[in-house]
C-alpha positions as CSV (number, residue, x, y, z in Angstrom):
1,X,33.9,-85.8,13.1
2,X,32.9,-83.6,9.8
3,X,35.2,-80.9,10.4
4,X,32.9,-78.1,7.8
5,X,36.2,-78.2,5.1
6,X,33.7,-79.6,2.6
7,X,34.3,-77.1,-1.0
8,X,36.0,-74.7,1.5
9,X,39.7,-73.8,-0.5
10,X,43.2,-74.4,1.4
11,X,46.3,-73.4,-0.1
12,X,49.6,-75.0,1.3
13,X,52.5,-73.6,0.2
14,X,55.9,-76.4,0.0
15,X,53.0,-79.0,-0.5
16,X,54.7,-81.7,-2.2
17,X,55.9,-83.9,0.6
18,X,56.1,-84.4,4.2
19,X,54.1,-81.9,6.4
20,X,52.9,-79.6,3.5
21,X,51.9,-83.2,1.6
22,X,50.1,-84.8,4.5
23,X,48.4,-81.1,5.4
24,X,46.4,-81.1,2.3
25,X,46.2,-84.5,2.0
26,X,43.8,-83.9,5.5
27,X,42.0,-81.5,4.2
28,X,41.7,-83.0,0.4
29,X,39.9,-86.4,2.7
30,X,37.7,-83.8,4.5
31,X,36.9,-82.6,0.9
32,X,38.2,-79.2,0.3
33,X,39.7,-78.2,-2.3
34,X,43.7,-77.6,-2.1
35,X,46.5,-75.9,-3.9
36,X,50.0,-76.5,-3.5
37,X,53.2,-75.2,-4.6
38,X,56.3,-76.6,-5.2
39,X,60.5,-76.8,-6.0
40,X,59.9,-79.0,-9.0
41,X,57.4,-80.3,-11.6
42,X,58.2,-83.9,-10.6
43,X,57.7,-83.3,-7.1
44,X,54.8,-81.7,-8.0
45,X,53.2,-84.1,-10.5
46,X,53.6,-86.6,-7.8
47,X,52.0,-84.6,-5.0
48,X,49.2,-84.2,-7.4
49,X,48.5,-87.4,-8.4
50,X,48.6,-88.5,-4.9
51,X,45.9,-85.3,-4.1
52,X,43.2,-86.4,-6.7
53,X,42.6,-89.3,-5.1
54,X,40.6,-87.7,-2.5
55,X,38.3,-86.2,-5.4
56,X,38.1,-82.9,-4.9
57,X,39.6,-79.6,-7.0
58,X,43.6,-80.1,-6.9
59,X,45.4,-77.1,-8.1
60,X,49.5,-76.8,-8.1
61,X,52.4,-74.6,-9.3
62,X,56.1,-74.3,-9.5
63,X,56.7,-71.5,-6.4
64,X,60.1,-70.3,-4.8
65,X,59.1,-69.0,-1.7
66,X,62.1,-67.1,-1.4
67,X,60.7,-64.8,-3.9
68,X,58.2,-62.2,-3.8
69,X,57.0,-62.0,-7.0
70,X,56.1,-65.6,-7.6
71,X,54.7,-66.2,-4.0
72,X,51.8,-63.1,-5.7
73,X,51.6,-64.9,-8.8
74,X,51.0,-68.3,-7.1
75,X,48.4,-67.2,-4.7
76,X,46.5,-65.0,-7.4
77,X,46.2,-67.6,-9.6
78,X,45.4,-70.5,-7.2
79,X,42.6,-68.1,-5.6
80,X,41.4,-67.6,-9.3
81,X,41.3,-71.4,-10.1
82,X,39.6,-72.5,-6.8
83,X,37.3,-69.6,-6.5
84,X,38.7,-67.9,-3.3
85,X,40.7,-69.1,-0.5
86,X,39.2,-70.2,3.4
87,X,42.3,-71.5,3.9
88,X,46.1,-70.7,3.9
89,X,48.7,-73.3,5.5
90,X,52.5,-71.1,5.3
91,X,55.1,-74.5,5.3
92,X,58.4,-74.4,4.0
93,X,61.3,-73.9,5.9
94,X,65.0,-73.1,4.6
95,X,66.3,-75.8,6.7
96,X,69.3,-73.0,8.6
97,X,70.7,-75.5,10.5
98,X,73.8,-73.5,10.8
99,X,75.1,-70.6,12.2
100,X,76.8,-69.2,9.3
101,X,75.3,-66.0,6.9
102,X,73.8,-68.6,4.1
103,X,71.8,-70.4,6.8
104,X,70.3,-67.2,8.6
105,X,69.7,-65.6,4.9
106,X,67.7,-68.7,3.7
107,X,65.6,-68.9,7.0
108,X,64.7,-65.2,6.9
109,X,64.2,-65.5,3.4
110,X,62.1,-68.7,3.5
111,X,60.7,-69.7,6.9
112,X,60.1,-65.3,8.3
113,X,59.8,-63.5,5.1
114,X,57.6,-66.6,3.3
115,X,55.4,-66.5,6.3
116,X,55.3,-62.3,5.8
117,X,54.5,-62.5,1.9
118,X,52.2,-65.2,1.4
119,X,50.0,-64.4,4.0
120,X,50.3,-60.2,2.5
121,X,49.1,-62.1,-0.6
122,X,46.1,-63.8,0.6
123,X,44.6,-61.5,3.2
124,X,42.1,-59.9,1.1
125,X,40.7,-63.5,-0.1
126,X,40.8,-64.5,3.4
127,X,39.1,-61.9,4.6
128,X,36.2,-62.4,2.8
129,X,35.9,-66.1,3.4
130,X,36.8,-65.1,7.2
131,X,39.4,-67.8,6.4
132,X,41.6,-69.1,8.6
133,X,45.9,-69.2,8.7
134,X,47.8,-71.9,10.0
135,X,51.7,-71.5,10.2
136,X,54.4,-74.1,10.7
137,X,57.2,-73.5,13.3
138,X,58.9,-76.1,14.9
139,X,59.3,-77.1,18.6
140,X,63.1,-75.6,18.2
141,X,61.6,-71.8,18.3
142,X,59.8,-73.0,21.7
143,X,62.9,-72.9,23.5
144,X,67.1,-72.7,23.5
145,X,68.5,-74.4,19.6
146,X,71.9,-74.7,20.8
147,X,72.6,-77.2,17.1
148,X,70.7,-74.7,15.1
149,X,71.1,-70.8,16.0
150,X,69.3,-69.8,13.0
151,X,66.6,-72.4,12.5
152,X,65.5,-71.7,15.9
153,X,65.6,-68.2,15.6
154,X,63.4,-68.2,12.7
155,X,60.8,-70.3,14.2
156,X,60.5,-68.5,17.2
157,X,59.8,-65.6,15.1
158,X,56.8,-67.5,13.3
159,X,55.3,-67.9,16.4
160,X,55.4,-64.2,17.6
161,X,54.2,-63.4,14.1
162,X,51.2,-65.9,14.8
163,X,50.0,-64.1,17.6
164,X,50.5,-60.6,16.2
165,X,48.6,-61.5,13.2
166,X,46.0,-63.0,15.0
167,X,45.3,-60.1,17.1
168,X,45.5,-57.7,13.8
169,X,42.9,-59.7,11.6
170,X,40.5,-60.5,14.7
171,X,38.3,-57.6,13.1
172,X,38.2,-59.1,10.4
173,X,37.0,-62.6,11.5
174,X,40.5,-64.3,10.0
175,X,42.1,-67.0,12.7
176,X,45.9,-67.2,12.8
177,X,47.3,-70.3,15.0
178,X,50.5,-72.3,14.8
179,X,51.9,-75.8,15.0
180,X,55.3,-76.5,16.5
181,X,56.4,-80.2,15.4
182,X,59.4,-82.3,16.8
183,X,61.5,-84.5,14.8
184,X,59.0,-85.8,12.0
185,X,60.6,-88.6,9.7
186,X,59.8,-89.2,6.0
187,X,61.6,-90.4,3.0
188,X,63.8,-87.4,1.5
189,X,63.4,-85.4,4.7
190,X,65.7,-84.2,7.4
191,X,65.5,-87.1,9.5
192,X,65.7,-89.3,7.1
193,X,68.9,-88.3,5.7
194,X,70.0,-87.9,9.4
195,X,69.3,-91.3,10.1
196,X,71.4,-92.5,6.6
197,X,74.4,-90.1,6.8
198,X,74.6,-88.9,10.5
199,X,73.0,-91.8,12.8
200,X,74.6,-90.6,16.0
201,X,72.2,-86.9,15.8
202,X,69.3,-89.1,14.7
203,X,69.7,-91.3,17.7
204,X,70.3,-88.5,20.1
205,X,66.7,-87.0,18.8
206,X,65.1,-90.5,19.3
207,X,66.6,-90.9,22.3
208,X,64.6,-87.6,23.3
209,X,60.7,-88.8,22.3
210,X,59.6,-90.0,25.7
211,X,57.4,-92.3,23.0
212,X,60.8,-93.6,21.3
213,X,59.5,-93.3,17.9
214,X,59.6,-90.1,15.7
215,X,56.8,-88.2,14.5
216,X,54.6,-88.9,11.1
217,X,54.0,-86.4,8.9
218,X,50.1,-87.3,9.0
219,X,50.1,-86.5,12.5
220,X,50.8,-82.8,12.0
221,X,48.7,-82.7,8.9
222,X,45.3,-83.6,10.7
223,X,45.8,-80.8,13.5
224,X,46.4,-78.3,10.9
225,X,43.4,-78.9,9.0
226,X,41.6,-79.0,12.4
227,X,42.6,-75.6,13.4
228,X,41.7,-74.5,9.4
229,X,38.1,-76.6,10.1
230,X,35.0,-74.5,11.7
231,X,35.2,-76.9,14.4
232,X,38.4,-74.8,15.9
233,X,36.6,-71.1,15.4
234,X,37.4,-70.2,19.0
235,X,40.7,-70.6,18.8
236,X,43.0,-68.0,17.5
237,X,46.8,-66.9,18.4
238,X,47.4,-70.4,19.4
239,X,50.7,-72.7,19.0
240,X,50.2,-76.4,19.4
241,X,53.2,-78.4,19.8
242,X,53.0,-82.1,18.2
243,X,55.8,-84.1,19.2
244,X,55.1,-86.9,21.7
245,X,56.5,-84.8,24.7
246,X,59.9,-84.0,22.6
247,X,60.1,-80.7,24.4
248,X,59.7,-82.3,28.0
């Protein structure tokens, strides 16, 4: 299926690995043009490299998303370099796996008030693309996050922000929707360190997938830039879980 991304322009914030990576990587195959953002030049470099293969426009940037002045400064300047933006994908997360005042300061921070600020920064772009936005929660703000109070917490607010923003930019022909994934595994990320340094949680959360595998990161990646696509146009204010029945 041609999903319309061809020359359209996505911007995926924490795209350097995992989700974020595997996101653009999607919509880089389907032939849009993507910018990403990133902790650290490496990670970056790598991310871009990986990106160019698809052969379309690759843009990227160092960006904290914990800080408001650089989340402007990336999204003006990746709107300048690609020519506009049909596309925002809002990623990272701060990881508050705690219930302590560091964790709930990095998740609003990161994973609430990233969500808030990128997608302040690229309204007026999107609104003239009638672009589309596509946040990333997690299946722990579906429900009860007895391990992870503040992780949860956050999420669940990044899927009432989904709908409220969809309902708000309706008018202006910009779709908000949300995906919710379950454990994903890949190398460097939660789950993998889990499974090196604390086996017993991994298992538990294997245990769990009525599939008994955990999730890929290309799995997510290719329902977000389906819900970015024109083929999803109808569908706004939406949050699709992807975790093999994790949250049965």
């Amino acid at each position: 299926m041609d999903l319309g991304l061809q020359n359209k322009n996505i911007i995926v914030t924490g795209g350097t690995r995992g989700i974020g990576l595997a996101a653009a990587a999607a919509c880089a195959a389907e032939g849009a043009n993507v910018s990403i953002c990133g902790r650290t030049q490496q990670s970056l470099d790598a991310a871009i490299t990986n990106l160019q293969k698809h052969g379309s426009q690759v843009h990227g940037a160092i960006c904290d998303i914990a800080n408001a002045e650089q989340i402007r400064a990336y999204v003006a300047a990746a709107s300048d370099v690609l020519g506009g933006i049909d596309g925002l994908v809002n990623n990272p997360s701060g990881f508050g796996n705690s219930d302590d005042e560091e964790s709930w300061s990095r998740g609003i921070d990161i994973d609430v008030m990233g969500v808030v600020r990128c997608t302040w920064a690229a309204t007026d772009a999107l609104k003239a693309n009638k672009g589309a936005i596509v946040n990333v929660s997690s299946i722990s703000g579906i429900g009860a996050s007895a391990g992870s109070a503040a992780y949860g917490a956050v999420k669940a607010a990044v899927i009432q922000m989904t709908q409220t923003h969809a309902k708000n930019m309706a008018p202006d022909h910009i779709r908000v929707n949300c995906v919710a994934p379950g454990s994903i595994e890949f190398p460097g990320g939660v789950w993998d360190q889990a499974k090196q340094h604390a086996p017993a949680m991994y298992d538990g959360a294997l245990a769990s997938i009525p599939f008994g595998r955990m999730g890929e990161p290309e799995e997510v990646g290719e329902v977000i830039a389906f819900l970015l696509s024109a083929r999803a146009y109808w569908i706004t204010g939406q949050t699709i879980s992807i975790d093999g029945g994790q949250n049965l």
